[in-house]
PAKE-570632 format. One record per residue (C-alpha): residue number from 1; chain; x, y, z. Coordinates in Angstrom, 2 decimals. Layout:
+-----+--------+---------+---------+---------+
! num ! chaine !    east !   north !      up !
+-----+--------+---------+---------+---------+
! NUM !      A !       X !       Y !       Z !
...
+-----+--------+---------+---------+---------+
//
This chain:
+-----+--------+---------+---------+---------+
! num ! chaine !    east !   north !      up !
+-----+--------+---------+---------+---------+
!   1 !      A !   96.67 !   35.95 !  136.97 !
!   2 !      A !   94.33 !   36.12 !  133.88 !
!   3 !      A !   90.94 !   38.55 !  134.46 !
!   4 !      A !   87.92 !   36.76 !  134.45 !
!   5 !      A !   85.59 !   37.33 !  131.68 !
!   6 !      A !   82.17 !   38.43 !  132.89 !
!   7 !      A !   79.61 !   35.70 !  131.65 !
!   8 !      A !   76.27 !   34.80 !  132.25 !
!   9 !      A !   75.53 !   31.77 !  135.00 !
!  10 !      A !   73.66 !   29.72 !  132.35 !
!  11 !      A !   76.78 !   29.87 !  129.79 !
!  12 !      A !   79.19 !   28.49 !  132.15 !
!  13 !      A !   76.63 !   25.59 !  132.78 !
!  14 !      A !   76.37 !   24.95 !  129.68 !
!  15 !      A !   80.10 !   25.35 !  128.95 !
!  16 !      A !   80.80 !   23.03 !  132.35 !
!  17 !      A !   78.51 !   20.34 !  130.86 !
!  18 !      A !   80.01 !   20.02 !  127.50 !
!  19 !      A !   83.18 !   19.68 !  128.94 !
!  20 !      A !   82.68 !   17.03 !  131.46 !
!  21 !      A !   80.88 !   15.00 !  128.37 !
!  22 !      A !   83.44 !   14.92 !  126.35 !
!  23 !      A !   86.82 !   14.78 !  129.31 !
!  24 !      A !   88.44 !   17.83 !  128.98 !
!  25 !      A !   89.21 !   20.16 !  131.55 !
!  26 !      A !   86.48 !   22.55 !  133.19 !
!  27 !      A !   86.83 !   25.83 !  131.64 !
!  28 !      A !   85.61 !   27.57 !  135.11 !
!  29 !      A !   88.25 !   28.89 !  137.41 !
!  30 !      A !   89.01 !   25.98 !  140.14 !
!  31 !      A !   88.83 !   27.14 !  143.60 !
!  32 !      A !   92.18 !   28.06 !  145.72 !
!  33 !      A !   93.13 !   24.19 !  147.04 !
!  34 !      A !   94.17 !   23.70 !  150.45 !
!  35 !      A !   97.30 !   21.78 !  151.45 !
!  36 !      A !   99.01 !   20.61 !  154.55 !
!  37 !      A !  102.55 !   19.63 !  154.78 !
!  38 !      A !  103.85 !   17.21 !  157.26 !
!  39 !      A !  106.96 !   15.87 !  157.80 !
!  40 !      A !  108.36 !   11.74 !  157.93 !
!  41 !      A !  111.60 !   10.28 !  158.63 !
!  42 !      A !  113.54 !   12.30 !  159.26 !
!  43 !      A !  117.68 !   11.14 !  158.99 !
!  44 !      A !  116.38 !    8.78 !  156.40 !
!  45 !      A !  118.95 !    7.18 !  154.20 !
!  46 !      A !  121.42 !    8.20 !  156.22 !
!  47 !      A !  123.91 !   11.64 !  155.99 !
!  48 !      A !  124.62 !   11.38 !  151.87 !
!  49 !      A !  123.30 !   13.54 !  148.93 !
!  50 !      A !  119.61 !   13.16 !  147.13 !
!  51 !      A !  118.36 !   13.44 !  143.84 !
!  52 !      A !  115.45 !   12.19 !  142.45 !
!  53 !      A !  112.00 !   10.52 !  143.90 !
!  54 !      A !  109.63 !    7.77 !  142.21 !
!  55 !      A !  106.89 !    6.46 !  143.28 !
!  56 !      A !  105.13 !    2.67 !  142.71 !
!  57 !      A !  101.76 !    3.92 !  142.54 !
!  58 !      A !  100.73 !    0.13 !  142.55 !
!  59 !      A !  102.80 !   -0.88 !  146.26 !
!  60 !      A !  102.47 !    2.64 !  148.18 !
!  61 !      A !  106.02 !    3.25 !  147.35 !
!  62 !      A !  108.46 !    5.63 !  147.52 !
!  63 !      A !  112.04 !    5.30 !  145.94 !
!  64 !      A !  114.33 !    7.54 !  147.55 !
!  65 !      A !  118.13 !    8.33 !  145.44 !
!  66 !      A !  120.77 !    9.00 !  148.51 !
!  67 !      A !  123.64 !    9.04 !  146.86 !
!  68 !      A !  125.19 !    5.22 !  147.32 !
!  69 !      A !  121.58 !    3.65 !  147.83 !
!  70 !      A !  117.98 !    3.57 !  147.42 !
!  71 !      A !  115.62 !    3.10 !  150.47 !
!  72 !      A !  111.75 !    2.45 !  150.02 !
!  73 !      A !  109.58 !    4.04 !  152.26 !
!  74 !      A !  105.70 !    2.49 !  152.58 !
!  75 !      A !  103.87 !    6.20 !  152.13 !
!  76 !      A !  100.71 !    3.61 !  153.67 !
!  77 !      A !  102.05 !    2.42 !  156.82 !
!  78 !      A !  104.91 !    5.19 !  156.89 !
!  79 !      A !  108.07 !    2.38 !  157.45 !
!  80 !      A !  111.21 !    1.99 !  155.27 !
!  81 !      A !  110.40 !   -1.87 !  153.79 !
!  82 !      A !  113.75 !   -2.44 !  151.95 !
!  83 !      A !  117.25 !   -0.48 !  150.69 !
!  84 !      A !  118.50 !   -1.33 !  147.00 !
!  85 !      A !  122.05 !   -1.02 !  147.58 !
!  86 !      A !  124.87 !   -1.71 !  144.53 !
!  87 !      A !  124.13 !    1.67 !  143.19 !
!  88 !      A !  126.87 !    3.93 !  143.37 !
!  89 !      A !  126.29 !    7.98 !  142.41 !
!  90 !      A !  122.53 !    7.06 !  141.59 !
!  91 !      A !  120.64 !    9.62 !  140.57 !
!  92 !      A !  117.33 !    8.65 !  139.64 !
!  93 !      A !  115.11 !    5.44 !  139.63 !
!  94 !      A !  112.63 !    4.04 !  136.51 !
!  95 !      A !  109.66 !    1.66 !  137.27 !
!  96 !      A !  108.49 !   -0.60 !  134.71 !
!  97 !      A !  105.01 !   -2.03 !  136.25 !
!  98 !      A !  104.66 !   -4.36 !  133.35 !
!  99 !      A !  107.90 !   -6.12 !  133.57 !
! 100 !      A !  107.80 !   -6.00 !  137.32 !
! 101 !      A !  111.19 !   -4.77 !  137.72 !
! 102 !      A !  112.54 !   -0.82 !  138.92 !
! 103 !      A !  116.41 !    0.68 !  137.01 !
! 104 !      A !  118.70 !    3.06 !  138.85 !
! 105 !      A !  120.77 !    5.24 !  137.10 !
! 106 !      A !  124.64 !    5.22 !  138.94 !
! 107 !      A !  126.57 !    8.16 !  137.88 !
! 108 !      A !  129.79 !    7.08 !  139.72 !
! 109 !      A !  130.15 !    4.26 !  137.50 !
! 110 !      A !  127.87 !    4.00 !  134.60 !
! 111 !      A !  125.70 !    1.38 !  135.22 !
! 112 !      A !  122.20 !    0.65 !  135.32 !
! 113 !      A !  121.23 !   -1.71 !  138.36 !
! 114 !      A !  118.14 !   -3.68 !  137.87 !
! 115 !      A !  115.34 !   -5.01 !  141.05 !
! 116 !      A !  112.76 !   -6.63 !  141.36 !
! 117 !      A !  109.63 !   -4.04 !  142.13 !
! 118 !      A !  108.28 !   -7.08 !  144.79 !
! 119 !      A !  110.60 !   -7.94 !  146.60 !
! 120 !      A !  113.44 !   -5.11 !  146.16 !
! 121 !      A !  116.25 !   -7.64 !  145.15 !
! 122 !      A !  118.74 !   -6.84 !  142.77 !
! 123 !      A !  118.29 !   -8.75 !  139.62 !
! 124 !      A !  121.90 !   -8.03 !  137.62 !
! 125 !      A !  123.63 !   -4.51 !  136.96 !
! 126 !      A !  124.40 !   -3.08 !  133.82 !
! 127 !      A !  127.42 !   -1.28 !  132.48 !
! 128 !      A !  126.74 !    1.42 !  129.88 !
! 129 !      A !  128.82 !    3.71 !  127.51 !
! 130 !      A !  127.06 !    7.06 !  128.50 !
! 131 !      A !  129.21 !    8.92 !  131.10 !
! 132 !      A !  127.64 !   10.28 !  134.59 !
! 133 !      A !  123.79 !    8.57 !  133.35 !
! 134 !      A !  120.90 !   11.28 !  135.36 !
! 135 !      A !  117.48 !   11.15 !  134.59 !
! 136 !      A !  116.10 !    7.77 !  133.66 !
! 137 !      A !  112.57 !    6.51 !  132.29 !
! 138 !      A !  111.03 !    3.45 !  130.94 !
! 139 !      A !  109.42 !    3.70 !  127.61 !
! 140 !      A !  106.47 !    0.70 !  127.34 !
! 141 !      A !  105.68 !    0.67 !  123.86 !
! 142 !      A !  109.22 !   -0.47 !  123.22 !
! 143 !      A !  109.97 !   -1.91 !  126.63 !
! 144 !      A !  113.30 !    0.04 !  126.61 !
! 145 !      A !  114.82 !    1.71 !  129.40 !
! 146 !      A !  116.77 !    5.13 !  128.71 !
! 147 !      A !  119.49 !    6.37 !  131.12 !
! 148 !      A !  119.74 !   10.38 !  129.48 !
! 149 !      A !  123.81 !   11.10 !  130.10 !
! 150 !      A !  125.05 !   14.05 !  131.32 !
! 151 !      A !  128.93 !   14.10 !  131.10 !
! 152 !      A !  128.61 !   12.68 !  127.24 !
! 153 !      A !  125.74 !   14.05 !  126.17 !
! 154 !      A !  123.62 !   11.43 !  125.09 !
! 155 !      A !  121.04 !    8.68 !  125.59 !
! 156 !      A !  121.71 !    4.85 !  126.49 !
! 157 !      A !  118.66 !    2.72 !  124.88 !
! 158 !      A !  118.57 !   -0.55 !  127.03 !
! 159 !      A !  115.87 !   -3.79 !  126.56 !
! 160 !      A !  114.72 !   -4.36 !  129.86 !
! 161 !      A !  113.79 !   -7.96 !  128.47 !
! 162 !      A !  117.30 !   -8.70 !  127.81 !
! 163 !      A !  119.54 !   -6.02 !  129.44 !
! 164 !      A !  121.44 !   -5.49 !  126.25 !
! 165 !      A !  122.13 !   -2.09 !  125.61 !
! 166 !      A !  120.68 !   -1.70 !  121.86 !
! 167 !      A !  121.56 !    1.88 !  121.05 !
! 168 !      A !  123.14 !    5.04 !  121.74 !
! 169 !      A !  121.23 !    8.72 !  121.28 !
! 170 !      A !  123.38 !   11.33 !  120.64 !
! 171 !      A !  121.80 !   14.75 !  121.85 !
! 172 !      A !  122.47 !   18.45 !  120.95 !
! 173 !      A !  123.50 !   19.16 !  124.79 !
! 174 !      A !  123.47 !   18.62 !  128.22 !
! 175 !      A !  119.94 !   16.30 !  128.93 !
! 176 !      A !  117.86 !   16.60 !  131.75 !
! 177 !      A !  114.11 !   15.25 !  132.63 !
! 178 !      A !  112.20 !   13.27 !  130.44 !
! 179 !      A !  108.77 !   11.66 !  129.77 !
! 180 !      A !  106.83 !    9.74 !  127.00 !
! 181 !      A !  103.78 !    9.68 !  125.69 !
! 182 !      A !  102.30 !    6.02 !  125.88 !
! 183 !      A !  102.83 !    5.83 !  122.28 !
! 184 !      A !  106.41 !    5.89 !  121.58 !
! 185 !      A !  107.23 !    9.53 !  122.06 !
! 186 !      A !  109.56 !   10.62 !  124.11 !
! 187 !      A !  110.27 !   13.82 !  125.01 !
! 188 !      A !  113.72 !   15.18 !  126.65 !
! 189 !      A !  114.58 !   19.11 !  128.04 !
! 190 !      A !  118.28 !   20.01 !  126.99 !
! 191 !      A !  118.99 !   22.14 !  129.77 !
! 192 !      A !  122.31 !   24.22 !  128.35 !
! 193 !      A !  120.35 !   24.96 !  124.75 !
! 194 !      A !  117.40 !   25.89 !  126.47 !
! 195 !      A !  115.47 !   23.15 !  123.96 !
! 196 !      A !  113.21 !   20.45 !  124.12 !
! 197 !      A !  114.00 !   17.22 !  121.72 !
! 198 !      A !  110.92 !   14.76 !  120.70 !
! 199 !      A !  112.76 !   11.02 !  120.29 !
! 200 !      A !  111.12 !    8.43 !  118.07 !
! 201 !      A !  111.25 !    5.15 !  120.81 !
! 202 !      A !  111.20 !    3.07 !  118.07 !
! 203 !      A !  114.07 !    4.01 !  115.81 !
! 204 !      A !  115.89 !    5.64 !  118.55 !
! 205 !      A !  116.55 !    9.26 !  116.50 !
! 206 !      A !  115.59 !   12.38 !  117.14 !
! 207 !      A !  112.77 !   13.86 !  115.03 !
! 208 !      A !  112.01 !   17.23 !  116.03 !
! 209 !      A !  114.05 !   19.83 !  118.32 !
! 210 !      A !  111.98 !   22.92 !  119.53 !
! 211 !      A !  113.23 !   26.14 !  121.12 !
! 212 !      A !  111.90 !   26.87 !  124.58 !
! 213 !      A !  112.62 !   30.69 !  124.59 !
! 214 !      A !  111.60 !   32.30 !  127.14 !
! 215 !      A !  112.42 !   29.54 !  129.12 !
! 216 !      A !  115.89 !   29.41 !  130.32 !
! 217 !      A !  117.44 !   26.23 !  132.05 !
! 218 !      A !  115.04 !   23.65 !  131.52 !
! 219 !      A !  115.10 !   21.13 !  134.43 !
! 220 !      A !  111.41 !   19.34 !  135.20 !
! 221 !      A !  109.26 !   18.04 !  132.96 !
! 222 !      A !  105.73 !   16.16 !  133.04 !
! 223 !      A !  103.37 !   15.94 !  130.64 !
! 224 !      A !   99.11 !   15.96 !  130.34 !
! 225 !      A !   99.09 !   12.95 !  127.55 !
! 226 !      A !   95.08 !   13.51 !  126.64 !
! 227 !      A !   95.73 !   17.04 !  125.53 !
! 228 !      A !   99.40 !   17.30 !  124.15 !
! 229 !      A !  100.94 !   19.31 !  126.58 !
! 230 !      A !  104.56 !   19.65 !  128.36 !
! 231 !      A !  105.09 !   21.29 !  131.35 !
! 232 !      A !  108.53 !   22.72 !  131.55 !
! 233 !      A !  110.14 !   23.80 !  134.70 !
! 234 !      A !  112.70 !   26.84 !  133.83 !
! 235 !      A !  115.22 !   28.31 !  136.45 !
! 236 !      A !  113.98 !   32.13 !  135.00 !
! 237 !      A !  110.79 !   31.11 !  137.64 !
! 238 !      A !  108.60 !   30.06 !  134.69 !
! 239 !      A !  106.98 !   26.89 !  133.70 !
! 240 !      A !  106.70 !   26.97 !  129.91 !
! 241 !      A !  103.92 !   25.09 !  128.51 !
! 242 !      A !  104.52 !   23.42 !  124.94 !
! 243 !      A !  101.74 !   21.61 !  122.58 !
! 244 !      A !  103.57 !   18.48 !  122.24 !
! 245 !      A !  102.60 !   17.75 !  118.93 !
! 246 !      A !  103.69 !   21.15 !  117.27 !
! 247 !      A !  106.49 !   22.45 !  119.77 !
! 248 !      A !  104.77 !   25.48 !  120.00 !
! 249 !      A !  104.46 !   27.39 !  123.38 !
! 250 !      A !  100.99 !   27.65 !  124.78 !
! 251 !      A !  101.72 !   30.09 !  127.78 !
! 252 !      A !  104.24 !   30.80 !  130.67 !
! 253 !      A !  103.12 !   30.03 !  134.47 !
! 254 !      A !  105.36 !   32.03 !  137.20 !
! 255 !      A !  106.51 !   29.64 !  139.70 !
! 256 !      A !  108.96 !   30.20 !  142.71 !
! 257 !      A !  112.75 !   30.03 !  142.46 !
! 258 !      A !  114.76 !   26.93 !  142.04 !
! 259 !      A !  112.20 !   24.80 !  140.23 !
! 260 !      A !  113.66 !   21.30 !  139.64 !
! 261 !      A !  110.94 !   19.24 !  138.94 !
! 262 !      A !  107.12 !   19.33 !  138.08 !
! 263 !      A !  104.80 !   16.73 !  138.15 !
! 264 !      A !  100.98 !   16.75 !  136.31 !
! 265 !      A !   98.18 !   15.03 !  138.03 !
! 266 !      A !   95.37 !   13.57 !  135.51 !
! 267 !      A !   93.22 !   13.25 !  138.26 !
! 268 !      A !   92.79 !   17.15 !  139.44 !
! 269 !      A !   94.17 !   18.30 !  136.02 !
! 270 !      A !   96.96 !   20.44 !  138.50 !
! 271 !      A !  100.38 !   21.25 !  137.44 !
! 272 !      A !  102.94 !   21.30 !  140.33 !
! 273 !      A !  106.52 !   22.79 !  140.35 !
! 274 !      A !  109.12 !   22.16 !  143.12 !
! 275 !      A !  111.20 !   25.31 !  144.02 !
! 276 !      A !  113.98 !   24.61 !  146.06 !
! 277 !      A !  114.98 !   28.29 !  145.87 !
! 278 !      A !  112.42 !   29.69 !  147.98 !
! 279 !      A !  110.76 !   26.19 !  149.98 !
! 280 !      A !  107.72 !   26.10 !  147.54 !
! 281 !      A !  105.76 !   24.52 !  145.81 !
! 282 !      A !  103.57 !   26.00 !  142.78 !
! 283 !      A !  100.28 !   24.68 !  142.02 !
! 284 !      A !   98.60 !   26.00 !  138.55 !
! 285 !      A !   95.22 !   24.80 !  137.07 !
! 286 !      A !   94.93 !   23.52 !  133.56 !
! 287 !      A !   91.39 !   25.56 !  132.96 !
! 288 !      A !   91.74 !   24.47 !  129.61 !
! 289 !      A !   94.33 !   22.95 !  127.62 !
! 290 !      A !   95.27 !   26.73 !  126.30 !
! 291 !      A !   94.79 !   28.27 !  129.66 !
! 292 !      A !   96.24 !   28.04 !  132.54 !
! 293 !      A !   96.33 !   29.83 !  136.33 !
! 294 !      A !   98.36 !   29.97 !  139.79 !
! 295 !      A !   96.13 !   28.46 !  142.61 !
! 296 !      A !   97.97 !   28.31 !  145.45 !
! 297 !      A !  101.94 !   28.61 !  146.87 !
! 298 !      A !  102.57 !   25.58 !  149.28 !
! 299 !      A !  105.56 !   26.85 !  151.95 !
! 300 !      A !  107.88 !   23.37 !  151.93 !
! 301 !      A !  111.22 !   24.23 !  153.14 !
! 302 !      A !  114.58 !   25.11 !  151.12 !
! 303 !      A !  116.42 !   23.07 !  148.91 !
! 304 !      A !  113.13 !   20.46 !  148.69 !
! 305 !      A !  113.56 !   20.48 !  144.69 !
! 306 !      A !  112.97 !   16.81 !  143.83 !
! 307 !      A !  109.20 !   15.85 !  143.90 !
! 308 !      A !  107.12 !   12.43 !  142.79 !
! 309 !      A !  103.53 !   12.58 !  142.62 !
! 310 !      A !  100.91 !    9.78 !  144.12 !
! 311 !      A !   98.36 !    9.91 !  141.52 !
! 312 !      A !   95.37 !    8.16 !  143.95 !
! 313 !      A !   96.03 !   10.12 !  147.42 !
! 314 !      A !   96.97 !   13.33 !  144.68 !
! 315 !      A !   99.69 !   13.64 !  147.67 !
! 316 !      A !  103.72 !   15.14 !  146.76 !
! 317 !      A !  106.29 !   13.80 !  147.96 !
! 318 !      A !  109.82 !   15.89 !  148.32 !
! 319 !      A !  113.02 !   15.80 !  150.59 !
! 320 !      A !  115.32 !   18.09 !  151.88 !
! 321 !      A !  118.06 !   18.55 !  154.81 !
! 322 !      A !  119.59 !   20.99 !  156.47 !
! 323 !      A !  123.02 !   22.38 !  156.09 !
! 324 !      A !  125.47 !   24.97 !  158.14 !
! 325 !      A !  128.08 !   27.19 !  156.67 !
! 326 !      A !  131.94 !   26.29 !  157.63 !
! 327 !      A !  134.52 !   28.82 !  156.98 !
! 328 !      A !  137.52 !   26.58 !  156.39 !
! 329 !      A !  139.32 !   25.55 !  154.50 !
! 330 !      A !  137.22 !   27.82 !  152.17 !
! 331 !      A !  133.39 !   28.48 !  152.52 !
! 332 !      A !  131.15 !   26.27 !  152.21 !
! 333 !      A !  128.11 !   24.17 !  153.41 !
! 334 !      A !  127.89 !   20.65 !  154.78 !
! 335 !      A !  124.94 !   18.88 !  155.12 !
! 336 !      A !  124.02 !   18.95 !  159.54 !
! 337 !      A !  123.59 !   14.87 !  160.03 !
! 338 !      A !  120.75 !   13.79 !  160.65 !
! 339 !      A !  118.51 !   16.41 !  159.22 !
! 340 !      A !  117.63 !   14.69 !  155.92 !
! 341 !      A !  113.48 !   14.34 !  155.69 !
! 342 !      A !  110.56 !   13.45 !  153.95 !
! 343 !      A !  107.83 !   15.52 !  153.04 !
! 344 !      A !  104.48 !   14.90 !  152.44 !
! 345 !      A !  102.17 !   17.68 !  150.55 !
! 346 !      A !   98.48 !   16.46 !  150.49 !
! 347 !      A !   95.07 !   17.94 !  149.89 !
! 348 !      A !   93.43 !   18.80 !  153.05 !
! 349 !      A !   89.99 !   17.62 !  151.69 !
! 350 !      A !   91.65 !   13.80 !  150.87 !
+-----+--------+---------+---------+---------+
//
């Protein structure tokens, strides 16, 4: 953690007023938050693997991938209100508020399934020629969909208007998370290069690739849209933070082990990084957009590594399960029934 600098009282007034008048970040040190964690549904989904989270910040939603489906939990009245089924291997699930309709990436057989965000029904399914499709976003300036490929390397560029696929994205490795700017940037880690690629939405190429040294294994990845920055979760126990207009790193954040994904929230101007390693969660400060500082270590449990954030209730949602050893017919761990849950991380002062 960074020293304070001794200053006078009336400087950081001054400093504290400037900055609220023109929306950046308060340059004083933000006091240690307090969280509580508690714990919902558990067995939910069922006995099969997880992945990713999303959350409808407009319905109280919460998209849960469990390895053949997709139930929706109400985070309001804490109740499962529907299951999008047809989605075999998904991994992780795209909401397009605009459009009114939700995507599901299936990495058993390479298809995008399409729903309706209302009502949950299925709308149509959609085969694509990327192989084992992961991380998935919706890009709004373009009103494309992008399923990022893990098997063949590349990214499947779909019109959610029309469900034709309309390009393919060939990448320099193995992608992983990805996020856009609002303005037809998007921005993708390449987690065996240890890179970051910036994708122009609206000609479908890459235009810039940026080393992420010292990073190594880039997983999660959010990003703070006002001031150009990406937040990079690394499996080295460092978030790397990039200027997103220059690639250049800002700073390194230690998190905990096992980060898998990281979420920003406007609101609080917090960083958060999900470390299934250890059962944490990180929480760092953006103080300013050059500086940035540890506040608190949440205890969650192990192997909660996927996150989504509820930007209004500034509440984190992760899952987890637990899992015994078995000797034969050579080590290894299965998943104890029953034991998948829901966690909810929220501000104590909400």
């Amino acid at each position: 953690m960074r020293t304070p600098i001794r200053v006078s009282f009336a400087l950081i007034t001054a400093v504290a007023s400037i900055a609220a008048c023109i929306g950046a970040p308060s340059l004083v040190r933000a006091a240690t938050p307090q969280y509580a964690t508690r714990t919902f549904a558990t067995g939910y989904g069922g006995d099969g693997s997880w992945d990713y989270l999303a959350f409808d910040d407009v319905r109280h939603r919460l998209f849960v991938s469990r390895g053949s489906h997709v139930p929706v939990f109400d985070t309001k009245d804490a109740k499962t209100v529907g299951d999008i089924t047809e989605t075999p291997g998904v991994h992780g699930i795209a909401i397009a508020q605009d459009l009114g309709l939700g995507f599901t990436s299936n990495g058993r057989d390479n298809s995008v399934t399409v729903f309706d965000l209302a009502t949950l029904k299925t709308k149509t399914k959609i085969a694509i020629p990327g192989q084992i499709p992961d991380a998935i976003m919706y890009e709004p300036t373009t009103k494309h969909v992008l399923t990022f490929n893990g098997r063949s390397n590349d990214a499947t560029v779909i019109d959610a208007r029309t469900d034709a696929v309309v390009a393919t994205i060939a990448l320099p490795g193995r992608p992983e998370f990805a996020v856009h700017d609002g303005n037809g940037t998007i921005y993708n880690n390449i987690e065996d290069k240890n890179e970051i690629v910036a994708i122009d939405a609206k000609t479908n190429a890459i235009t810039k690739t940026w080393p992420l040294a010292p990073c190594d294994g880039p997983s999660g990845l959010a990003i703070d849209v006002v001031h150009h920055r990406l937040f990079v979760g690394c499996s080295n126990k460092l978030m790397t933070v990039v200027d997103a207009q220059t690639g250049a790193i800002v700073t390194t954040v230690p998190i905990g082990d096992g980060s898998d994904a990281i979420a920003f929230d406007a609101g609080t101007q917090r960083v958060f990084s999900s470390n299934g390693g250890d059962g944490t969660v990180t929480v760092a400060h953006e103080d300013a957009p050059a500086s940035y500082a540890v506040l608190a270590t949440i205890a969650t449990r192990p192997l909660a590594r996927t996150m989504a954030l509820d930007p209004t209730t500034h509440a984190l949602w992760l899952d987890t399960a637990l899992f015994q050893n078995v000797p034969d017919p050579k080590p290894h761990r299965v998943m104890i029934d029953g034991s998948f849950t829901l966690l909810e991380v929220f501000p104590k002062d909400r």
